[in-house]
N, C-alpha and C positions, 0 to 999 in steps of 0.2 A: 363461276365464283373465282377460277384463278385467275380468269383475265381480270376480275375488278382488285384482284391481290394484288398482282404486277404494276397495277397501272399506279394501284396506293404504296406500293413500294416507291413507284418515283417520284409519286408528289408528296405525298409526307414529307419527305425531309427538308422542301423548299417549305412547305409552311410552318415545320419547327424552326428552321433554324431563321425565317424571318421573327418567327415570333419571340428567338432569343434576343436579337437587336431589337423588335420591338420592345419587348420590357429594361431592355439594358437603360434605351434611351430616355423611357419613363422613371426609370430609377432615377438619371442623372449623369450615369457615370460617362464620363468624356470617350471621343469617338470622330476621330479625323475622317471627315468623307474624302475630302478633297484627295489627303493621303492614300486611301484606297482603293478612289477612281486612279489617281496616276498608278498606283502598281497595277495594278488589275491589267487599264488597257495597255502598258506599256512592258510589262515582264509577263504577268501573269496569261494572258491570251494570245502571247506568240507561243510560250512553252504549251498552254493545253490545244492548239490547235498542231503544235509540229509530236506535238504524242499522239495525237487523235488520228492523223495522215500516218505517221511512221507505224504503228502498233497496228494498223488495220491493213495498210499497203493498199489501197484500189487500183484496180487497172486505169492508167492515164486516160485510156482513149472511153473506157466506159466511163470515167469521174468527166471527162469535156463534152459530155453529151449530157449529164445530170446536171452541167455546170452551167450548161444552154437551158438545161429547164429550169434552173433556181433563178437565173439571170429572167427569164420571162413573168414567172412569177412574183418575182418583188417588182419588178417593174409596171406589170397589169395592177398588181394593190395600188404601189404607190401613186399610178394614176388615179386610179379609184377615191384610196384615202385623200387626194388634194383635192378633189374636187367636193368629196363630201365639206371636207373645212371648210374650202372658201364659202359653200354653199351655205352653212352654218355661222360664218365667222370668226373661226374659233384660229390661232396662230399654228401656222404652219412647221415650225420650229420643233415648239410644244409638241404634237402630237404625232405629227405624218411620221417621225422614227419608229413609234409606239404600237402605230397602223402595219406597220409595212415588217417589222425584223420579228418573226416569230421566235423562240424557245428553243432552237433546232437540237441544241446541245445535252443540256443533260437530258432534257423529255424526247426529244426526237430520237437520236441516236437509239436509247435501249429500248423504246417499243417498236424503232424498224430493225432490231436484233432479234427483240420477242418476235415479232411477224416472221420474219424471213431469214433469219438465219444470221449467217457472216458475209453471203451475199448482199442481203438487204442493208446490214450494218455497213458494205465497204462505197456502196451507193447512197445512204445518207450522210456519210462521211464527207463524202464529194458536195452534198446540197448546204451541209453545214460549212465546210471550207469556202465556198464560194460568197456562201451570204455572209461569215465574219470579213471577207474582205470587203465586200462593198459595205456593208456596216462602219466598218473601220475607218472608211476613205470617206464613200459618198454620205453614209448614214452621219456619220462623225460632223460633215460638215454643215450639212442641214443643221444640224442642234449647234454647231457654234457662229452658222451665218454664214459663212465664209467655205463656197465648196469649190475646187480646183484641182487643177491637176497635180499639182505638189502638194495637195492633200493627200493623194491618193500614191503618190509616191512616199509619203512620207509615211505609210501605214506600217506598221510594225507585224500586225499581221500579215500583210502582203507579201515579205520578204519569210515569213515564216511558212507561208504556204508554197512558195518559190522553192524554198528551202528541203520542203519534204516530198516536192515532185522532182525533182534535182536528183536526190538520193535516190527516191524510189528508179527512175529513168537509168539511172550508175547502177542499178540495185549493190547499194553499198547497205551495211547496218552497221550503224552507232555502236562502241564500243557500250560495253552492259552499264558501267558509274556512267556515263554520260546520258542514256535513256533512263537511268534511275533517277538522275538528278532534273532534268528533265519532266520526267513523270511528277517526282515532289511539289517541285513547283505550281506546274498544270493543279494538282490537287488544293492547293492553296485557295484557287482563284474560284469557285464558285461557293466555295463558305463562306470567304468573304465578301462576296457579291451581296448574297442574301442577307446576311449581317448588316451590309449599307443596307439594303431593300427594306428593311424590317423598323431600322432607324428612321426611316424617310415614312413609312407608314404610321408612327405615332403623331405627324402632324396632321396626318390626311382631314378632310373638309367635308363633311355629308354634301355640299353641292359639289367638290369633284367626285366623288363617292356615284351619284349618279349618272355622272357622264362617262365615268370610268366605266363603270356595267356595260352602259350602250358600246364603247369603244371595244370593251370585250368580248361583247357578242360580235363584232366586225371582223376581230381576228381571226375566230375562231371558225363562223361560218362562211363569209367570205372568201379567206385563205381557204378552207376545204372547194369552195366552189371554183375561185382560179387554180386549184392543182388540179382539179379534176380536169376541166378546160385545157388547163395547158399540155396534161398528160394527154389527151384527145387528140388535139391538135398536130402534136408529134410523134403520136403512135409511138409510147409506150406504152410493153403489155409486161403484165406479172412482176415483178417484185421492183421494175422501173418503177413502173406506175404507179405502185403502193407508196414507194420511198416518197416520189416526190407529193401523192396527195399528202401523207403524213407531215412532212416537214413541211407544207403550206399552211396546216392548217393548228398549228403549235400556238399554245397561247406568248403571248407579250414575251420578248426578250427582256430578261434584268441587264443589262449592256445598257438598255433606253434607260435603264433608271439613271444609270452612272453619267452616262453624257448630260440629262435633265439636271445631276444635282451639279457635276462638274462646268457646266456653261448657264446655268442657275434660271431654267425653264421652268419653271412651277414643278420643281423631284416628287414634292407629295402627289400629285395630281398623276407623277408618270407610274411612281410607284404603287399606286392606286389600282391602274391599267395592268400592270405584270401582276402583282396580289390576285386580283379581283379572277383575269381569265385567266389565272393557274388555281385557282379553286374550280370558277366556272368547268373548267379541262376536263376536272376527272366526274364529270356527268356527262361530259360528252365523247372522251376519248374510247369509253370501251363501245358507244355507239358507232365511232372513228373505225374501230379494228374491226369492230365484226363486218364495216362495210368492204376494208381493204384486204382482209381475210379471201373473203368471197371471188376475189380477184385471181 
């Protein structure tokens, strides 16, 4: 019973605080996405990615090995995912983000804390830094068309995770106002994620409503069956191997909803997808722990 407490302690609050932008936007009352998306990916997810690196500190050389396993892992989906589309029809743009960037952040992070400790947490830290940056770059360009190297240069998160391996490597620490201010910030950016997510949900469409399910059942079990794979593969054993099945197999990142609504991809249909297998999640995550427990 406590692990299904824990687990509704982290999903609760993404399905309230969607369901407060859901009703907001039923009521009427006005609500800049566009607005939102830019702060988000351009202030808000460099500060919570360089509080996430600084605050937990991971060993460089253990975070470049977890960084080789997140690298393998979005990359086996995202083959996966394109090939399912093209096999189906469905646009490339649209969904393969949606396929391929799990949750890692608020749902990954505290249930590989709950599993394993501060160890477990400073090795999902490393699987969550790694996939906001290709998110940011490659993910980012997918949904707007246009992917390049000066996409990926130009990621704001890229330099933010530069930025907290830099310092950790100097082992320098931020003076205290500047890691508070920092923190405030970070804290910002997932209220307001869900807030757009919630907004974007009052259009959704019973025909994406069903596509959505299937795509979330994709995340969910598929991402579990390439971390298991790819942890195999590379031989990791005990809290490696858990971190990374864990964070492979995260439902839908709200990230894909912001680029869906900011490069104007069908948002309802994306935020359908993050909704749909963050409900799905918490029927399958405590079946998730007690596998990665065992470990």
């Amino acid at each position: 019973m406590t692990l299904v407490n824990d687990i509704l302690a982290i999903i609760a609050p993404v399905m309230i605080i969607s369901l407060i932008g859901y009703l907001w936007q039923r009521r009427g009352m006005p609500f800049d996405q566009n607005m939102v998306a830019t702060l988000v990916i351009n202030v808000g997810t460099p500060c919570l990615l360089l509080n996430a690196v600084l605050a937990n500190r991971p060993d460089l050389a253990v975070m470049a090995r977890i960084s080789g396993a997140a690298v393998l892992v979005l990359g086996l989906t995202g083959l996966i995912a394109w090939i399912i589309l093209k096999a189906a029809a469905l646009p490339v743009r649209v969904f393969l983000p949606a396929m391929v960037f799990g949750n890692t952040g608020n749902v990954g992070l505290p249930l590989c804390l709950f599993a394993f400790g501060p160890a477990g947490l400073a090795l999902a830290v490393a699987f969550f830094a790694t996939q906001s940056v290709l998110q940011f770059s490659i993910g980012q360009g997918i949904a707007s068309g246009q992917v390049s190297v000066r996409s990926v240069l130009r990621s704001p998160a890229l330099y933010a995770i530069l930025t907290g391996c830099a310092l950790i490597a100097a082992d320098i620490t931020l003076p205290r106002f500047v890691m508070n201010s920092i923190s405030t910030v970070a804290g910002l950016t997932i209220p307001l994620m869900l807030l757009s997510l919630g907004v974007a949900l009052a259009s959704l469409s019973v025909v994406g409503l069903r596509r959505s399910v299937l795509i979330s059942l994709f995340c969910l079990f598929g991402g579990f069956a390439i971390g298991l794979a790819v942890s195999w593969v590379m031989g990791l054993e005990g809290p490696a191997r858990g971190a990374v099945v864990v964070q492979a197999a995260m439902p839908s990142a709200v990230f894909n909803y912001l680029f869906a609504a900011r490069y104007d991809n069908r948002p309802a249909e994306v935020a359908g997808i993050v909704f749909i297998s963050t409900i799905l999640s918490f029927l399958t995550l405590p079946l998730l722990m007690a596998f990665v427990l065992r470990f």
